[in-house]
N, CA and C atoms as a LAMMPS dump frame, in Angstrom:
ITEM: TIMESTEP
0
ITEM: NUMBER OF ATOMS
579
ITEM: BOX BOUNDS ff ff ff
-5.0000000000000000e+02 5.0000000000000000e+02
-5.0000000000000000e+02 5.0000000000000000e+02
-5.0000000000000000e+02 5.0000000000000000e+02
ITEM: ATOMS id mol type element x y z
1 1 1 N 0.849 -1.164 0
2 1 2 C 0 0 0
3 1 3 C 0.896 1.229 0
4 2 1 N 0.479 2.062 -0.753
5 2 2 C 1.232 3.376 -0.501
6 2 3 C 0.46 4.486 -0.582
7 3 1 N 1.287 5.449 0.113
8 3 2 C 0.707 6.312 1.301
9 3 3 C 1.648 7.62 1.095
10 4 1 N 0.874 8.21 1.001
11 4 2 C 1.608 10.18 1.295
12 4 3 C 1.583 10.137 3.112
13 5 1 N 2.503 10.305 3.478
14 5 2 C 2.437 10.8 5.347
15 5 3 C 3.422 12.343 4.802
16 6 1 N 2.235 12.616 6.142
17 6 2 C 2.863 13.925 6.273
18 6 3 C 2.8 13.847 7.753
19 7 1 N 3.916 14.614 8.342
20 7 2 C 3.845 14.515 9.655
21 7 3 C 3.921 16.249 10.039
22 8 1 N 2.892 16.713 11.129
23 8 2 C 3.034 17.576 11.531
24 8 3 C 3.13 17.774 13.292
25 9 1 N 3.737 18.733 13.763
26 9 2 C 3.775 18.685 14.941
27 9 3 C 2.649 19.863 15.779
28 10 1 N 2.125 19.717 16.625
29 10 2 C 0.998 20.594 17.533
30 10 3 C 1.379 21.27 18.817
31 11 1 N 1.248 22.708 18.975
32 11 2 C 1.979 22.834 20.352
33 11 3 C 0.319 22.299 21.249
34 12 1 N 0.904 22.275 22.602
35 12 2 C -0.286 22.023 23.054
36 12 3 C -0.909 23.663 23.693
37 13 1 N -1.405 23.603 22.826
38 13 2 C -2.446 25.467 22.916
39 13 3 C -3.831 25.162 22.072
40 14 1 N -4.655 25.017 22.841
41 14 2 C -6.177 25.068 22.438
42 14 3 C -6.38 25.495 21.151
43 15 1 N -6.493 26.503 21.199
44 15 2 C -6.718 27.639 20.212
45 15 3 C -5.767 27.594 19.211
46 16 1 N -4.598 27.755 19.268
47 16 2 C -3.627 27.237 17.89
48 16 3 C -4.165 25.767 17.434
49 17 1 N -4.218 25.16 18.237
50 17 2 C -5.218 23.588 17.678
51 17 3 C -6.247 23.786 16.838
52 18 1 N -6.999 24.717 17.603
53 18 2 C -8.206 24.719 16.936
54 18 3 C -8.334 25.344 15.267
55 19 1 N -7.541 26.316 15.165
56 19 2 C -6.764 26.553 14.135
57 19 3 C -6.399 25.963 13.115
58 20 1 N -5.591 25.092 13.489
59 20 2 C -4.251 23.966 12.675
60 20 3 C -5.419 22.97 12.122
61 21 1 N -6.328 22.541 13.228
62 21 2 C -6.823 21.237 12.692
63 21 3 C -7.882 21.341 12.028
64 22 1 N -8.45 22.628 11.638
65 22 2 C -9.62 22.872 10.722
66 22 3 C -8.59 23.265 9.231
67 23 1 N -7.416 23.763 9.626
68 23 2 C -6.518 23.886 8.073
69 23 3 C -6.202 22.389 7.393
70 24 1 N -6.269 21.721 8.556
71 24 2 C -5.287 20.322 8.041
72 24 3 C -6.582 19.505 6.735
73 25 1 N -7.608 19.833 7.519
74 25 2 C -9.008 18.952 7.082
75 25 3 C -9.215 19.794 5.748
76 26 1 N -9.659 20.866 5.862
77 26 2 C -9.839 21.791 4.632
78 26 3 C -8.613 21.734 3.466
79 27 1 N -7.352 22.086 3.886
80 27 2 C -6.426 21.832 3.237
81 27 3 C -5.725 20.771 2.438
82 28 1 N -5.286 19.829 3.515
83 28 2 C -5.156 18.507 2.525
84 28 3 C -5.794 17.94 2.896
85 29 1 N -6.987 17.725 3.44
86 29 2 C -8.01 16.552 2.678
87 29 3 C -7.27 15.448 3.235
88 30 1 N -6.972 14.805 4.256
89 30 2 C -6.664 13.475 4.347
90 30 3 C -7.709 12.179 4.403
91 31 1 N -7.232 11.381 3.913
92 31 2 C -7.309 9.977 3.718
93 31 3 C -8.339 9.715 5.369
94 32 1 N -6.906 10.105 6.545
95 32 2 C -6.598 9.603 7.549
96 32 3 C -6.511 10.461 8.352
97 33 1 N -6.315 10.778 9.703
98 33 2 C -5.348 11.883 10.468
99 33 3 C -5.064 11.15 11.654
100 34 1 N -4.297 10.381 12.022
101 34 2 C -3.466 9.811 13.121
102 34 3 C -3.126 10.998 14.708
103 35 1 N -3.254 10.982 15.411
104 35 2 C -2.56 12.021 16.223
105 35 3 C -2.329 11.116 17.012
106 36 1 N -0.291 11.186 17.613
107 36 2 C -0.188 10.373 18.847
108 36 3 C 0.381 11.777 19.462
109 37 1 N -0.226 11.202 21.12
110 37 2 C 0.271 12.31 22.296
111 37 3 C 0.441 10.92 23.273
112 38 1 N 1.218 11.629 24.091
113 38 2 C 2.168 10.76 25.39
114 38 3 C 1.172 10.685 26.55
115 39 1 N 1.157 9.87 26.943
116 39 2 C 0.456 9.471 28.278
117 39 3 C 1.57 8.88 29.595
118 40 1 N 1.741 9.382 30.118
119 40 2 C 2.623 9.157 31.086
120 40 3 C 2.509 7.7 32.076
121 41 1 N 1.319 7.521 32.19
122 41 2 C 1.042 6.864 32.975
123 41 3 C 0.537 5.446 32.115
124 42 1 N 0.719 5.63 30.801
125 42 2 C -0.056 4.197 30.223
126 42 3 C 0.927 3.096 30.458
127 43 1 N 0.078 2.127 30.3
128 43 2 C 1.418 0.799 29.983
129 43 3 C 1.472 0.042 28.797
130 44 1 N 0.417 0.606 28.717
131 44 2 C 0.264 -0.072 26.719
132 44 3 C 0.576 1.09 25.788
133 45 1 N -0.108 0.704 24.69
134 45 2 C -0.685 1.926 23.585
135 45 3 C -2.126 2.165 23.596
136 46 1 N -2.603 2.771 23.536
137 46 2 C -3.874 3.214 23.771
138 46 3 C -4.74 3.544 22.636
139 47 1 N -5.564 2.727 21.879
140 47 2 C -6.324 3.276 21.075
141 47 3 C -7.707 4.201 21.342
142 48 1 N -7.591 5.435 21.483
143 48 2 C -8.502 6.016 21.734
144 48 3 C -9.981 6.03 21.072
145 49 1 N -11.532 4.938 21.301
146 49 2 C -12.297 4.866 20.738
147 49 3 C -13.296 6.651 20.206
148 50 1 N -13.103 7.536 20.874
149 50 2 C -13.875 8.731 21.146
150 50 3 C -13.565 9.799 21.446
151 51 1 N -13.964 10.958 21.446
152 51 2 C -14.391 12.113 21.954
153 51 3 C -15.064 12.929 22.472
154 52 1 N -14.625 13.661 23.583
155 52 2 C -16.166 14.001 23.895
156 52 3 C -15.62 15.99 23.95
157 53 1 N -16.943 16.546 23.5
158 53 2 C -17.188 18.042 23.723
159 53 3 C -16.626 18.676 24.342
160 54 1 N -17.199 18.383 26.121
161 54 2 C -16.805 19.513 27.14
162 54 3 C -16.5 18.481 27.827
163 55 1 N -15.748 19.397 29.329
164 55 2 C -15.33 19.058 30.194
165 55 3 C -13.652 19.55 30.048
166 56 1 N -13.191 20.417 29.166
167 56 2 C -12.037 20.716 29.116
168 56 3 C -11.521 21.889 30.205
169 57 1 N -11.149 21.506 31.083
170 57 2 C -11.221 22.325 32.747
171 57 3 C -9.309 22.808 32.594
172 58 1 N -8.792 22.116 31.831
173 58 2 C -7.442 22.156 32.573
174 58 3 C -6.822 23.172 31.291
175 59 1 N -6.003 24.042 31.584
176 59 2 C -5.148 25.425 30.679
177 59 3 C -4.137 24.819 30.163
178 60 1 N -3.659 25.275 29.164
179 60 2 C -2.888 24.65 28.455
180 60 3 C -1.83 25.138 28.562
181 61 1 N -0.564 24.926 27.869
182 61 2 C 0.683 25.479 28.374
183 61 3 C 0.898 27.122 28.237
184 62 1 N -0.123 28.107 27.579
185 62 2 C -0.386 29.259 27.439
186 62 3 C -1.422 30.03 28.785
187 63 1 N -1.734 28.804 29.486
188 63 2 C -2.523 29.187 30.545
189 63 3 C -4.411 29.347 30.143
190 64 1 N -4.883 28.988 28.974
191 64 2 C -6.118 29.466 27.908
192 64 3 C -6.806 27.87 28.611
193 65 1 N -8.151 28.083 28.941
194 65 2 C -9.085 27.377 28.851
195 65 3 C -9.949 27.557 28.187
196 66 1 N -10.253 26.775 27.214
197 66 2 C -11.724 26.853 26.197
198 66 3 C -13.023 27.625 27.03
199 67 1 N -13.782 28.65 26.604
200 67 2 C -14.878 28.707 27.292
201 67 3 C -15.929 27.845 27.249
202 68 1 N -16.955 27.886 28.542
203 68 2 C -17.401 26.742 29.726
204 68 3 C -16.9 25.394 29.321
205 69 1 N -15.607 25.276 28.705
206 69 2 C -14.816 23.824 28.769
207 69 3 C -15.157 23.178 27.481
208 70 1 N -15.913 23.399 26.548
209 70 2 C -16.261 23.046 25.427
210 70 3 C -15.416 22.94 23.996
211 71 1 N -15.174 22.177 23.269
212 71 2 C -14.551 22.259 22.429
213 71 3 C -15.166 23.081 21.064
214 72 1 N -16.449 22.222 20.539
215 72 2 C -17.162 23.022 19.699
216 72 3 C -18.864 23.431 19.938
217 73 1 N -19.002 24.848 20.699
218 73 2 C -20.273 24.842 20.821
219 73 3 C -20.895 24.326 19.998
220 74 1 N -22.375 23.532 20.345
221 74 2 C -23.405 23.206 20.228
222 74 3 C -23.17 22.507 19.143
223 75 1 N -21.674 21.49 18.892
224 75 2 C -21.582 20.505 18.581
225 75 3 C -22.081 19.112 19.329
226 76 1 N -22.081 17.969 18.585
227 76 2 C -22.407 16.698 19.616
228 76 3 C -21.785 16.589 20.35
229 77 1 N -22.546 15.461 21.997
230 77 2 C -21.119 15.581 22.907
231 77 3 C -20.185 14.323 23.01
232 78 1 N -20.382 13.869 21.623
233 78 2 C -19.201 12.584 21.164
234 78 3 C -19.585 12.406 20.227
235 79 1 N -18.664 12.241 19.771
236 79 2 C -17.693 11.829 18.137
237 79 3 C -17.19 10.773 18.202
238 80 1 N -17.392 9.745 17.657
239 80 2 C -16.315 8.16 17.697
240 80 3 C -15.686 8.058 16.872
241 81 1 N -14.739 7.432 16.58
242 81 2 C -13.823 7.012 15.543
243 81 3 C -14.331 5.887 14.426
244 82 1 N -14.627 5.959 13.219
245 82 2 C -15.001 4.748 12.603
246 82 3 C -13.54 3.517 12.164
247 83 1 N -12.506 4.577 12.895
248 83 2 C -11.522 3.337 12.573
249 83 3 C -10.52 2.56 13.459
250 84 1 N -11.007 2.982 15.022
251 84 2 C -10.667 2.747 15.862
252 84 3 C -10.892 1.44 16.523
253 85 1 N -12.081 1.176 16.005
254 85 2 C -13.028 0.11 17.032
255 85 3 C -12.473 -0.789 16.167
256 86 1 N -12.56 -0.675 14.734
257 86 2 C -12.137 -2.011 13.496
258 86 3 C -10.512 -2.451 13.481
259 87 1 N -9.745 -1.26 13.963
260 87 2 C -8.474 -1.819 13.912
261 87 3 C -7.493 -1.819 15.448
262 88 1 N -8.913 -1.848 16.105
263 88 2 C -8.267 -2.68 17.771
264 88 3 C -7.75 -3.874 17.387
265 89 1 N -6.602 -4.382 18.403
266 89 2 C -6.032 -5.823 18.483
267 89 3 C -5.456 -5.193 19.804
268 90 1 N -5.044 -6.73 20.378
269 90 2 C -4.367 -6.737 21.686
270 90 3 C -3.297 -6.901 21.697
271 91 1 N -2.403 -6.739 20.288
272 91 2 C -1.197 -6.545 20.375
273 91 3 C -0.507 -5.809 19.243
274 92 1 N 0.555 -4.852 18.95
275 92 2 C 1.035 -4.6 17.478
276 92 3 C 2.22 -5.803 17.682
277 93 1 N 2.574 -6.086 16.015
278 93 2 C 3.547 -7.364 16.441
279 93 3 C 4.407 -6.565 15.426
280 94 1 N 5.129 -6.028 15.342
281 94 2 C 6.208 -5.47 14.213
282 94 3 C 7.221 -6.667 13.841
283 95 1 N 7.157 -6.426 12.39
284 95 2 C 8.021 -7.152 11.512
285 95 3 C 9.285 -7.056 12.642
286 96 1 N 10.444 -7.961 13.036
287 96 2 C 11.936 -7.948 13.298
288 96 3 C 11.922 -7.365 14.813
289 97 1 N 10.467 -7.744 15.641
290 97 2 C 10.668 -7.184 16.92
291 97 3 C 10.332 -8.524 17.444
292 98 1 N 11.259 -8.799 18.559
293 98 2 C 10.896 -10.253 19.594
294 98 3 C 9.442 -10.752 20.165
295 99 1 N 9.401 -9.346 21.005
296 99 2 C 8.312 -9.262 21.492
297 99 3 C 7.042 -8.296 21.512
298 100 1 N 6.113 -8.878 20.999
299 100 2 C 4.809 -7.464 20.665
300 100 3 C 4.388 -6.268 21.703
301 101 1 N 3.934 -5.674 21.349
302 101 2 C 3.941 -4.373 21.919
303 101 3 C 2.262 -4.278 22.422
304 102 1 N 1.661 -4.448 23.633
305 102 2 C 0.468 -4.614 24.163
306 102 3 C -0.325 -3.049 23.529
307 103 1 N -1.534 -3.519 23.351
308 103 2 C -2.199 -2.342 22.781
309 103 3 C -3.517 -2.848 23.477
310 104 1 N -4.43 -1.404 23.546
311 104 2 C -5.714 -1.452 24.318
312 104 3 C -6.528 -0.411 23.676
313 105 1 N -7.73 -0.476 24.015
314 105 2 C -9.181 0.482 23.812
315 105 3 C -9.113 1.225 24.664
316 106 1 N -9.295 2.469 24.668
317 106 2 C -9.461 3.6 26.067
318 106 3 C -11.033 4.038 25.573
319 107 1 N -11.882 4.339 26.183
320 107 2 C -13.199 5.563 26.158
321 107 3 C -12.766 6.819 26.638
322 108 1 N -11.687 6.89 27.29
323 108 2 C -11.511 8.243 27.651
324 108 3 C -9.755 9.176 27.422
325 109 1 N -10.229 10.029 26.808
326 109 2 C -8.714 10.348 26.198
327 109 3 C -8.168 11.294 26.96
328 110 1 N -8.923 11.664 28.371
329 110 2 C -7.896 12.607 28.948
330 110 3 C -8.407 13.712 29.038
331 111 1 N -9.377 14.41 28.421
332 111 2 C -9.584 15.978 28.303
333 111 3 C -8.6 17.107 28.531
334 112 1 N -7.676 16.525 27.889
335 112 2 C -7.123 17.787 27.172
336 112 3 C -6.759 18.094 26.343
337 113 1 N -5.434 18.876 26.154
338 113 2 C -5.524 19.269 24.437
339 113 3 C -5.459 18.205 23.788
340 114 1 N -4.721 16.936 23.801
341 114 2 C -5.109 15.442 23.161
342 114 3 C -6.528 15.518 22.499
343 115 1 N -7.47 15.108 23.785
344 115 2 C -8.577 14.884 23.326
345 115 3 C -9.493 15.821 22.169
346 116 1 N -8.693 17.494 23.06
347 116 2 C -9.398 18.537 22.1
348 116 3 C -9.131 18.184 20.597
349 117 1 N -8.511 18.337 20.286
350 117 2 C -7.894 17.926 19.165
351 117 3 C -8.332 16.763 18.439
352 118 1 N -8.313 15.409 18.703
353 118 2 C -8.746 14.62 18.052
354 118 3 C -10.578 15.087 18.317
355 119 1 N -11.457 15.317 19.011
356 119 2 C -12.171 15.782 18.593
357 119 3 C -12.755 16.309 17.73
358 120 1 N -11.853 17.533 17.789
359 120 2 C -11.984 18.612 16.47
360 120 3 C -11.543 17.659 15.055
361 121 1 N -10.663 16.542 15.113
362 121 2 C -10.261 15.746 13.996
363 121 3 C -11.35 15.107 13.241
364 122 1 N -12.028 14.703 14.535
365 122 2 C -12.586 13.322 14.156
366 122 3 C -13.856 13.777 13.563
367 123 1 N -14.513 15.51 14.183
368 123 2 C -15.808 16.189 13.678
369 123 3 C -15.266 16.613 12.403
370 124 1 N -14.519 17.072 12.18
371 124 2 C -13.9 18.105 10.659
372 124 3 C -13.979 17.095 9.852
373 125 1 N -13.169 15.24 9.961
374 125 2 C -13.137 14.643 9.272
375 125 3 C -13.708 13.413 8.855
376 126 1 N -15.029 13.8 9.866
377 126 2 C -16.201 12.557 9.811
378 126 3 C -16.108 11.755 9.966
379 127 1 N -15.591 11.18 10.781
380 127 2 C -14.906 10.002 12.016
381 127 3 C -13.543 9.339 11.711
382 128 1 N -12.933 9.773 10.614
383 128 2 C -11.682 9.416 9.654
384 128 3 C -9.975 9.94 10.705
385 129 1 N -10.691 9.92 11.779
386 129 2 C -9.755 10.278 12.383
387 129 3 C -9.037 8.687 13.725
388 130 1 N -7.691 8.949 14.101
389 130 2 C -7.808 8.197 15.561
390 130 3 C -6.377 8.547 16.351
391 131 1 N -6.199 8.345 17.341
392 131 2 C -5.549 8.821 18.445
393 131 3 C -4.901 8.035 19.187
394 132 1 N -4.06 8.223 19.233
395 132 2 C -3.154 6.965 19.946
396 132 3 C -2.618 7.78 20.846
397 133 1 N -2.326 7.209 22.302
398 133 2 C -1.717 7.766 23.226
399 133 3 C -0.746 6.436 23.88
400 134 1 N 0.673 7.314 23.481
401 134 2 C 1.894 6.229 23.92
402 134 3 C 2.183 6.24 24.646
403 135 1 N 2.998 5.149 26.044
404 135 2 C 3.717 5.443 27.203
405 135 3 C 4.922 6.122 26.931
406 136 1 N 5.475 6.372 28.195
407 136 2 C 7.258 7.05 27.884
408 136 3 C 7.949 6.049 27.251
409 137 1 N 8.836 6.246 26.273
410 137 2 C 9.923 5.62 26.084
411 137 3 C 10.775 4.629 27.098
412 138 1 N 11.016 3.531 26.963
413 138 2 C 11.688 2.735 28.17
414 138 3 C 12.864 2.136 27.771
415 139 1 N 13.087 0.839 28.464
416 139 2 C 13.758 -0.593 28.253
417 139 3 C 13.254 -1.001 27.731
418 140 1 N 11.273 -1.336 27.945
419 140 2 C 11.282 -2.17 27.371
420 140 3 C 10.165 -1.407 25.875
421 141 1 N 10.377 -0.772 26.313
422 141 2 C 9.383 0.162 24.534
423 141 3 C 10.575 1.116 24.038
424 142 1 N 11.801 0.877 23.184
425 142 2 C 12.459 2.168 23.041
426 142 3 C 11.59 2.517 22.137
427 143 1 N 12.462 3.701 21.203
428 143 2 C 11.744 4.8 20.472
429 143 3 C 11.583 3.426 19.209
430 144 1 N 12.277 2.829 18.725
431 144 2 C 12.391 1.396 17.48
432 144 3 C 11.389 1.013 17.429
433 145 1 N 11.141 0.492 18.813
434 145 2 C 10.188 -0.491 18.902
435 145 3 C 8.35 0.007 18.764
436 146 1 N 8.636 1.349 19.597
437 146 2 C 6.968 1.977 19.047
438 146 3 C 7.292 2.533 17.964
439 147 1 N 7.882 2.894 16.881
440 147 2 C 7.435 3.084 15.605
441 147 3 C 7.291 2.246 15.287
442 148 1 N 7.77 0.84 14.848
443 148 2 C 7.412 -0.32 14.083
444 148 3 C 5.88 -0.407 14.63
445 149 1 N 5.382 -0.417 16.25
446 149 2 C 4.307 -0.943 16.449
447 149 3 C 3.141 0.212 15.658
448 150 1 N 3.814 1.509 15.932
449 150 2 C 2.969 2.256 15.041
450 150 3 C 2.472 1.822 13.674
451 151 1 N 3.594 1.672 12.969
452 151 2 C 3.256 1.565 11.874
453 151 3 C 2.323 0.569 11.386
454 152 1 N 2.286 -0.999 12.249
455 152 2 C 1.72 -1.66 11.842
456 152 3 C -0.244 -1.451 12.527
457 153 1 N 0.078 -0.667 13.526
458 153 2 C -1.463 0.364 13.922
459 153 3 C -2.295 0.608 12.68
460 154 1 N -1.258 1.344 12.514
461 154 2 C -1.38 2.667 11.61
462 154 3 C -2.071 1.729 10.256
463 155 1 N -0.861 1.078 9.404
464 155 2 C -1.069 0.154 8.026
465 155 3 C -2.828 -0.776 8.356
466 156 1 N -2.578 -0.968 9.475
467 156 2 C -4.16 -1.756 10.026
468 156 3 C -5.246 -0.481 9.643
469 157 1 N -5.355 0.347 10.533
470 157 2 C -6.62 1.181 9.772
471 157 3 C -6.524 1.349 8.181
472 158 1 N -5.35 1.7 7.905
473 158 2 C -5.931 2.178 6.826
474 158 3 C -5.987 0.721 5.61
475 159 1 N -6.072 0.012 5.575
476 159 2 C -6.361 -1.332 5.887
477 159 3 C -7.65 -1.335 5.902
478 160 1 N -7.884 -1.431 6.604
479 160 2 C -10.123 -1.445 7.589
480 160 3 C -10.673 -0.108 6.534
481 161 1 N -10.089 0.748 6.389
482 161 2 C -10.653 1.97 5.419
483 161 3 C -10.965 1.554 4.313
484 162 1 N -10.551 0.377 3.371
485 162 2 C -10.907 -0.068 2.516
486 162 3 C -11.504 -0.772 2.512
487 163 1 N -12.598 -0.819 3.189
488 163 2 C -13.188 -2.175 3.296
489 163 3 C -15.032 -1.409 3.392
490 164 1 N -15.686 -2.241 2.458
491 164 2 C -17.151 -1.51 1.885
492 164 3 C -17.804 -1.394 2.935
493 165 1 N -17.681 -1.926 3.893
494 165 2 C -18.805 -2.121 5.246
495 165 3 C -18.125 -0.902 6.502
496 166 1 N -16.749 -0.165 6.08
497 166 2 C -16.401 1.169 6.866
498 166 3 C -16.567 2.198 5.78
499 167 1 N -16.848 1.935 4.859
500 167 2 C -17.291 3.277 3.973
501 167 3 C -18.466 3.572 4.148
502 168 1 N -19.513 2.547 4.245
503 168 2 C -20.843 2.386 4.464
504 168 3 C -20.829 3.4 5.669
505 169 1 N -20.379 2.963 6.903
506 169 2 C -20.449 3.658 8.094
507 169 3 C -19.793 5.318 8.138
508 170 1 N -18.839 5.272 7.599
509 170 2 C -18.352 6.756 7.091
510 170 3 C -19.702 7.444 6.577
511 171 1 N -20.181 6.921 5.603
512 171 2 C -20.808 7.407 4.891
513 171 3 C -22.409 8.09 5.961
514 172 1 N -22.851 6.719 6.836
515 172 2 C -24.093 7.032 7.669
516 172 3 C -23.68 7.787 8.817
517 173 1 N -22.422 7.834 9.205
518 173 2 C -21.971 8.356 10.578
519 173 3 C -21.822 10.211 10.481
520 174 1 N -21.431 10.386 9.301
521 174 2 C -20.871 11.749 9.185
522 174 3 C -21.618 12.819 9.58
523 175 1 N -20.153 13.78 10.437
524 175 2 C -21.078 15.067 11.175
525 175 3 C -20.977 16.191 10.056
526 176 1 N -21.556 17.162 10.192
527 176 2 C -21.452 18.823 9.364
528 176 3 C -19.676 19.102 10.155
529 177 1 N -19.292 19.755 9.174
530 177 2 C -17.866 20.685 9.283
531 177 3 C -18.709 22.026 9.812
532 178 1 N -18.126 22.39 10.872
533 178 2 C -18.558 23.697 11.738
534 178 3 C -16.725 24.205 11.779
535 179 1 N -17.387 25.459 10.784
536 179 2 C -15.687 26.526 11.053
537 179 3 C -15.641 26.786 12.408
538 180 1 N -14.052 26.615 12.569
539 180 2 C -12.989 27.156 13.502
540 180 3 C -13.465 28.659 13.696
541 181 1 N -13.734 29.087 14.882
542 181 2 C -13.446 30.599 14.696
543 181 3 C -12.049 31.14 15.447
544 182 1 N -11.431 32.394 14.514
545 182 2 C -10.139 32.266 15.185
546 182 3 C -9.7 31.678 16.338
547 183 1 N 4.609 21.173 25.927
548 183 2 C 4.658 19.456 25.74
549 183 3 C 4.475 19.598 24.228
550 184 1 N 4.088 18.808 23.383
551 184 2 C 4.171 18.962 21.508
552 184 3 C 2.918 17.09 21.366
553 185 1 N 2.177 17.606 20.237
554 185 2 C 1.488 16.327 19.837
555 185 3 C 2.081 16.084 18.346
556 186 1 N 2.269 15.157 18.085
557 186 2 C 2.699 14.381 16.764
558 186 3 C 1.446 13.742 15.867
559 187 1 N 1.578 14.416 14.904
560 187 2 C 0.17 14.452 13.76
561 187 3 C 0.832 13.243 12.697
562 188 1 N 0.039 12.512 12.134
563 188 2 C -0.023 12.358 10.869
564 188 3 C -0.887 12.111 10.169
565 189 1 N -0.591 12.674 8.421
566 189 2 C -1.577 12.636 7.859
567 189 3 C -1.492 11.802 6.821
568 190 1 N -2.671 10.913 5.89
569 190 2 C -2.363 10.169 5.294
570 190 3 C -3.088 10.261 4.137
571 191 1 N -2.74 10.3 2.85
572 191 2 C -3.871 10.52 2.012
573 191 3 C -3.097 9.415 0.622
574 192 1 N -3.763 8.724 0.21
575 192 2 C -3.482 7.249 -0.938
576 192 3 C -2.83 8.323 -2.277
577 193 1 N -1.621 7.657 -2.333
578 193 2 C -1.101 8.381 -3.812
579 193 3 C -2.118 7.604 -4.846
């Protein structure tokens, strides 16, 4: 399969998010939009099934909280992923790695700029979005070992994207695009040469 990636990086600031990720959708049009952010505390990889609206309480590294915590007024108050749920497994197994790399389902991504963000992804791009949240780097996960597991994440959705019975659902699931009005997350974008 081949694949345009583009990788972009996100500061974590609400509002520059909110920004970036209505350009990314409008602009190039992806396929896909991947976003991984770090979770400190995970022990797996985390496939994030969802999003939700409000509840965004905590300031971002600019000190800015969304007003009453909301991401997109009088948007829905969840958004799911249509490619999240199809390309769960309980493990990534990368080509030339010993041992697989444990992966899991989360419902909850954290409410913060993470979540804001894939939110805003997953509404702009009609559920074509998903979110992965990685542990720290270790012994036993170096940086090698979660890209390979990425990738084979990653090659899995878009994978499941071709398949008539997630177009179908793309197709019945999709929200309206509502314009943007005016630590680091790692984007990618994917669109089929």
């Amino acid at each position: 399969m081949e694949v345009e990636l583009r990788i972009l990086q996100l500061p974590v600031d609400y509002r520059e998010v909110k920004q970036r990720v209505t350009r990314i959708w409008e602009d190039l049009q992806p396929q896909l939009a991947v976003h991984v952010g770090l979770d400190a505390s995970a022990k797996a990889i985390l496939l994030e099934r969802r999003a939700k609206n409000r509840g965004y309480r905590d300031a971002d590294v600019r000190g800015f909280r969304p007003a009453r915590g909301e991401c997109l007024p009088g948007g829905p108050e969840v958004v799911a992923s249509g490619v999240i749920a199809r390309a769960a497994s309980q493990r990534a197994a990368p080509e030339g790695v010993a041992v697989a790399v444990a992966v899991a389902v989360s419902g909850d991504a954290g409410r913060y700029v993470c979540e804001y963000t894939y939110y805003l992804s997953l509404h702009h791009g009609n559920g074509r979005a998903a979110l992965i949240h990685v542990p720290p780097l270790s012994h036993w996960l170096p940086a090698s070992v979660l890209g390979k597991a990425l990738q084979v994440i990653i090659q899995d959705m878009l994978e499941e994207m071709r398949k008539p019975e997630l177009k179908a659902w793309f197709a019945k699931n999709s929200t309206s695009v509502i314009p943007a009005q005016g630590g680091q997350l790692g984007d990618c974008l994917f669109r089929e040469n």
